[in-house]
C-alpha positions, 0 to 999 in steps of 0.5 A: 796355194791359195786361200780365198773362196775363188781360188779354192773354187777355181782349183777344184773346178781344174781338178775336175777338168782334168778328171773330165778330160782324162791325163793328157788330154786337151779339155774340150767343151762338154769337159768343161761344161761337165767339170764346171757342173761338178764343181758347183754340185761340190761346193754347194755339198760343202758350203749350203745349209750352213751356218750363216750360208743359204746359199753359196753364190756361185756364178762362175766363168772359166776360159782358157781361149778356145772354150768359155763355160758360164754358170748362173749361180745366184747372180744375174747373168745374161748372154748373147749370140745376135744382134737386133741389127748389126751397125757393121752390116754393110761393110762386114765380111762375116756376116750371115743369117746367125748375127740378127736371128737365133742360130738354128745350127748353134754356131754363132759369130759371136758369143758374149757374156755379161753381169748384165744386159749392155746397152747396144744392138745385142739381144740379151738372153738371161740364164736361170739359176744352175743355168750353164752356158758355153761356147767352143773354138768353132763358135758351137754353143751349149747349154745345160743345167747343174742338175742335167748333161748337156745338150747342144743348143740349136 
């Protein structure tokens, strides 16, 4: 019922997540990811190359508590699954090898995304334009690219 751009694009991006996911179906992450990358692909179809637009920034979040999806879309946009070292460490019952060091696995202990990197022990790692990032209810992450499927990330 909404008028501004982000309710419009917030819109398409549930209609696409119900087209992805099918009637009756709870969206997954790979429904994400693939209505997130629709949603871009068909604004910018709309919006780029007209008059006074070069392009649309469309650097876009979307949760709904068990999965997060992120796209670069001209914004800087950074996240992190690790830390240098924790400050928690010796006292943390949830640490493992994956909260200092790149997960082999995909699945992380923690999984933050930010406008820009944040002081503190977390490594930051920057998303390029059409970039796409996401993480599920068991902390599995992925990545993609507007242009591409998805692909786990390991």
């Amino acid at each position: 019922m909404g008028d501004t751009d982000s309710e419009v694009v917030f819109f398409v991006f549930l209609s696409e997540l119900a087209r992805a996911a099918g009637a009756g179906v709870r969206p997954e992450l790979p429904h994400a990811m693939a209505a997130l990358r629709s949603t871009v692909k068909r604004v910018r179809e709309l919006c780029d190359g007209r008059p006074g637009i070069d392009a649309a920034l469309l650097t876009l979040m979307a949760t709904d508590g068990e999965n997060l999806v992120a796209t670069h879309g001209g914004k800087e946009l950074y996240f992190s699954t690790y830390k240098t070292r924790c400050s928690d460490r010796e006292h943390c019952p949830s640490l493992s090898p994956v909260c200092e060091a790149p997960s082999a696995s995909g699945i992380v202990n923690h999984f933050i995304v930010s406008s820009e990197p944040l002081q503190g022990e977390n490594v930051w790692l920057p998303l390029s334009p059409g970039d796409i990032v996401g993480v599920d209810r068991r902390m599995q992450i992925s990545t993609s690219h507007v242009d591409r499927t998805a692909l786990p990330l390991a």
